[in-house]
N, C-alpha and C positions, 0 to 999 in steps of 0.2 A: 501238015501243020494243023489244018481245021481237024482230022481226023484225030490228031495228038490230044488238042482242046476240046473237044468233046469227051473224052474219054476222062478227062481229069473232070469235070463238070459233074459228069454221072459219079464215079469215085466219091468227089465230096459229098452227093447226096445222099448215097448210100451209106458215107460216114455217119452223117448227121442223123441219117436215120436209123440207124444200128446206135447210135448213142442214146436218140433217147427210146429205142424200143427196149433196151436194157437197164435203164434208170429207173430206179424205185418209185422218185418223185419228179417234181419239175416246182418253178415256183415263177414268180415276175412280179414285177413293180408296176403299179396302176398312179401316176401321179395328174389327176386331170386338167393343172393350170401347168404352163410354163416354166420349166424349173430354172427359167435365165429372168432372175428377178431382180425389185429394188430392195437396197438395205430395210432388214426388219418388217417383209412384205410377207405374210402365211404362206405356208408349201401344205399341198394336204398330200398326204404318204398315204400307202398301201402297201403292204406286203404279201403276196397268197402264195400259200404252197400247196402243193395238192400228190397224195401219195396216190402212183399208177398200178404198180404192179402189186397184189395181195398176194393170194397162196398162201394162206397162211401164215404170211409176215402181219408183224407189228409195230408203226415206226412212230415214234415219239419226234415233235419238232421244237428245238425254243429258240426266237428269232431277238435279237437285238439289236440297237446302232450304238453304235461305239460314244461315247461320251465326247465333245469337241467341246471346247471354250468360243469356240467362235458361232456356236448356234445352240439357239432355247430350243432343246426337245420335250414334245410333250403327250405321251402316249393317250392316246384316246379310249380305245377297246382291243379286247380281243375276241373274234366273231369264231364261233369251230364249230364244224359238221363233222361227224364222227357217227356214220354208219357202217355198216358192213360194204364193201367193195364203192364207198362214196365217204371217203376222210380227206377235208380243207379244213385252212386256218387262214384266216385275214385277221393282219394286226394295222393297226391304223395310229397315226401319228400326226400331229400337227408340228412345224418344224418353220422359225423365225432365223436368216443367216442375220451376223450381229457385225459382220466381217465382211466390208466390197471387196471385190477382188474375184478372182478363179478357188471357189472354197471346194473340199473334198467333202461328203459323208461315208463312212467306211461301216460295215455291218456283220454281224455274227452269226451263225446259224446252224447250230446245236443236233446233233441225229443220232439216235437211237434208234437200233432196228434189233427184233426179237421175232420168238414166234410164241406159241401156246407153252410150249416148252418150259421156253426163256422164261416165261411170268410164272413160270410155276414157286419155284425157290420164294418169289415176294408172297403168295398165300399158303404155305404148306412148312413146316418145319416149325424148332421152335421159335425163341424171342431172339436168339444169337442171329438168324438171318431173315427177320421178317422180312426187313427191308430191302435182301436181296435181288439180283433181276440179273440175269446173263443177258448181255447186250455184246451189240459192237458197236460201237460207241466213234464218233466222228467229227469234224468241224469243216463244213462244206466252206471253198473259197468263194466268197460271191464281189463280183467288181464292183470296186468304191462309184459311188453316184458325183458326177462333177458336175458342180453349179456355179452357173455365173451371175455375182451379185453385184447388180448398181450401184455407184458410190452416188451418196445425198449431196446435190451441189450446195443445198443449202442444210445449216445446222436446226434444226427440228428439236421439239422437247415429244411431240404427240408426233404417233406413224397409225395412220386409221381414219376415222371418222370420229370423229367426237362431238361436244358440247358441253358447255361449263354453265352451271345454274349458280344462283343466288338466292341467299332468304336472310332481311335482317329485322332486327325486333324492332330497335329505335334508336335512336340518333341523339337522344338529349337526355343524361343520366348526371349523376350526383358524383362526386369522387370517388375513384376508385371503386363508382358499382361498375360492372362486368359489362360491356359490350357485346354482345352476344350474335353473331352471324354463321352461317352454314352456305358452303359449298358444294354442290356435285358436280362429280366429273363424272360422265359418263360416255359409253359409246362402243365403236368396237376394232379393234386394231393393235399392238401390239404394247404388253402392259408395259405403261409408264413408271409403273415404282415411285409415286411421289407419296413424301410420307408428308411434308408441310409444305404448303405453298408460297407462303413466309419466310421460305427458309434464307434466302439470298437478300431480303429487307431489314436493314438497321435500323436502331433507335425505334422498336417498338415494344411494349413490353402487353405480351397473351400467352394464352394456351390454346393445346392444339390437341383435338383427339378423334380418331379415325374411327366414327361412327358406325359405318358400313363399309365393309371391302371385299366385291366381290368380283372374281377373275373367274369364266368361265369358257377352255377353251373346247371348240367344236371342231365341225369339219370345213365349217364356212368364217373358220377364226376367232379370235377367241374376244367376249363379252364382257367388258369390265363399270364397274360402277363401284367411283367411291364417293364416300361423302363423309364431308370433313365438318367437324365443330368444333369454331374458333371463341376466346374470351378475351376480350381485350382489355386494360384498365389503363387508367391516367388520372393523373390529380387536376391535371391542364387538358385546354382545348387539344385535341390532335386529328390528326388523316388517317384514315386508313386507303392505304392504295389502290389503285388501278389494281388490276391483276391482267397478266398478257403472255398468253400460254401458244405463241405460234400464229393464228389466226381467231385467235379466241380473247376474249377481253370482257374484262367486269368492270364498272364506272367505279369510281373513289368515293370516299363517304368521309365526311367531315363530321366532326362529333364532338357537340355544346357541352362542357361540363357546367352546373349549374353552381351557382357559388353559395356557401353553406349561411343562411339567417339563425343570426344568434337571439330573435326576438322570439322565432316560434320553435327556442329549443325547451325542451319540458323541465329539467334538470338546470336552475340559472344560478344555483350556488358554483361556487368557484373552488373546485378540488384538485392539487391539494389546499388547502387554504392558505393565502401570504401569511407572513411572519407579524406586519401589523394587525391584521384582523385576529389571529392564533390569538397575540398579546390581550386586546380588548377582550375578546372571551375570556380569557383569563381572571383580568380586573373584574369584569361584571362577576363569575360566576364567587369571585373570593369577597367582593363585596353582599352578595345574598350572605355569605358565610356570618360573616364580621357584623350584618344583623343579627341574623339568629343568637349570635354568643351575646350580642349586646343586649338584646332582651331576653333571651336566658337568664341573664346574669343579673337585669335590675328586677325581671319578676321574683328569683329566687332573693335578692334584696329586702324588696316591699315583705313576701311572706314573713322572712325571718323577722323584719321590725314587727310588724304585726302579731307575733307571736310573742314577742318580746314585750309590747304591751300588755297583751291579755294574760301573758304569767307573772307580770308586775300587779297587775291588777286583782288577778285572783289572789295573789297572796297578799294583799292590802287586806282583803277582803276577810277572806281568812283566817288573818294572822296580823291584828290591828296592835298586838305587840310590838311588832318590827317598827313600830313607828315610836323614831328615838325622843321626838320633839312630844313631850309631854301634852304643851298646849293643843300641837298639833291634835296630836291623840286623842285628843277629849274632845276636839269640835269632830273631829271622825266618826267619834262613838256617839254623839249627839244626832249629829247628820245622818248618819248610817240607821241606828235601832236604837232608841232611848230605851224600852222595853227589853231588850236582850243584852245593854250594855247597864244597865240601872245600878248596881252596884258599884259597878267600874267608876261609875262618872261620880256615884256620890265620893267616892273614896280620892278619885284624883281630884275634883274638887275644893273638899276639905282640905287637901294637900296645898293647892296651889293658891287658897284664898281660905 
């Protein structure tokens, strides 16, 4: 029996090592922390593959992981050595499970093997097969990676380390001026995705606009910083909240609206204007009117008598004919020019006496 067992012992290693003395390449997974994590904890990935046997071969690798809903994958780099008889490829990955429970990662792994040959076709001919390349072409099976993910006893908004800043301008504005406060959230642990932090608080009326947003993942997880700028308004006194993000907490800010004085407003006319003040403009401005025609009208009066005199008078003067009353007449001519009437008056004289 020992003799049987021994003999299958050697067998397998001899298997094992006829497999891979005949294997082009090899390849393995480098994961340095524990891959039996808690929900939404970083996994740092590796992948290396490394071609063994040359001779002339040429082996092209392209690795993937399968796309899963139940984990953020997030490719980091791809590291390649590519000399002669010393060709590796390290693809690296940062990878959050989103899902407690027994989760799978499943993975892809693409091979192309040629020689001088085979690459001839892609440089030599014409445009019909630049692109060419005689390969044999392949899809290696590689076993799914099982990982055991912690379920969170408690419901969490933040998984990482973080901290929440504040910055506000002032607390006592005018109506409906702007309130103006900023946010950061920063830190490093698996991205939150908050787009307002407002978003769950009623009966407030602001805006909200996502100043910086920066997600930066590595090998030691990934870096995020956002910062938010909030504007608040109200006609009325109001609160602006607490904020309480897991272990993290911003004081409330109460904020004075100032009530508006109508004695130091610059403009103290009343627009549009009532209907009885409209009316009184009115009256005044038709009364200016109602002068001007009234003395229009008795200066153009006075003129004309005036004018009426002076051309009764020049033609008295003139034309001492027109004067029917004899008597008259003759103390006119008397009064007037005894010298330029001389005749006249001898003559109506004799007449009248």
């Amino acid at each position: 029996m020992k003799k049987n067992l021994g003999k299958i012992i050697i067998l397998y290693l001899i298997c094992i090592n006829y497999i891979f003395a005949n294997s082009d390449f090899s390849y393995q997974f480098n994961i340095p922390n524990n891959i039996d994590v808690n929900i939404k904890e970083p996994i740092y990935l590796e992948f290396k593959v490394q071609q063994l046997a040359y001779d002339g071969k040429i082996i092209f690798f392209k690795f993937n992981i399968k796309e899963n809903k139940n984990f953020d994958i997030h490719f980091l780099k791809l590291d390649e050595v590519n000399r002669p008889n010393n060709k590796h490829l390290t693809y690296s990955y940062l990878i959050y499970p989103k899902q407690s429970g027994k989760q799978k990662l499943e993975f892809t792994l693409f091979v192309q093997k040629t020689n001088e040959e085979g690459l001839k076709p892609g440089y030599e001919g014409d445009r019909d097969n630049v692109l060419a390349m005689v390969s044999k072409d392949s899809y290696i099976k590689i076993t799914p990676l099982n990982i055991d993910v912690e379920y969170s006893k408690n419901e969490k908004k933040l998984y990482g380390d973080f901290k929440l800043d504040f910055q506000i301008d002032k607390q006592t504005v005018k109506p409906y001026e702007p309130v103006y406060i900023s946010y950061t959230l920063s830190g490093n642990g698996f991205d939150p995705k908050i787009d307002d932090l407002f978003k769950d608080i009623k009966n407030l009326e602001y805006f909200v606009n996502i100043e910086n947003k920066e997600v930066l993942h590595t090998k030691y997880g990934t870096k995020i910083n956002y910062k938010y700028k909030y504007a608040f308004i109200s006609s009325n006194d109001f609160t602006i909240p607490s904020l309480k993000l897991d272990t993290l907490t911003t004081p409330k800010f109460d904020i004075k609206i100032e009530p508006i004085r109508k004695d130091i407003l610059i403009d103290k006319t009343i627009v549009p204007a009532s209907a009885k003040q409209s009316q009184e403009d009115y009256m005044e401005y038709l009364l200016y009117i109602l002068i001007f025609i009234g003395g229009y009208i008795t200066s153009t009066i006075v003129w004309i008598n005036k004018s009426k005199i002076i051309k009764d008078s020049d033609e008295i003067v003139e034309r001492p004919e027109d004067i029917k009353d004899e008597k008259q007449r003759l103390l006119w001519m008397i009064k007037t020019n005894k010298e330029l009437y001389k005749k006249e008056i001898e003559q109506l004289s004799s007449k009248l006496f």
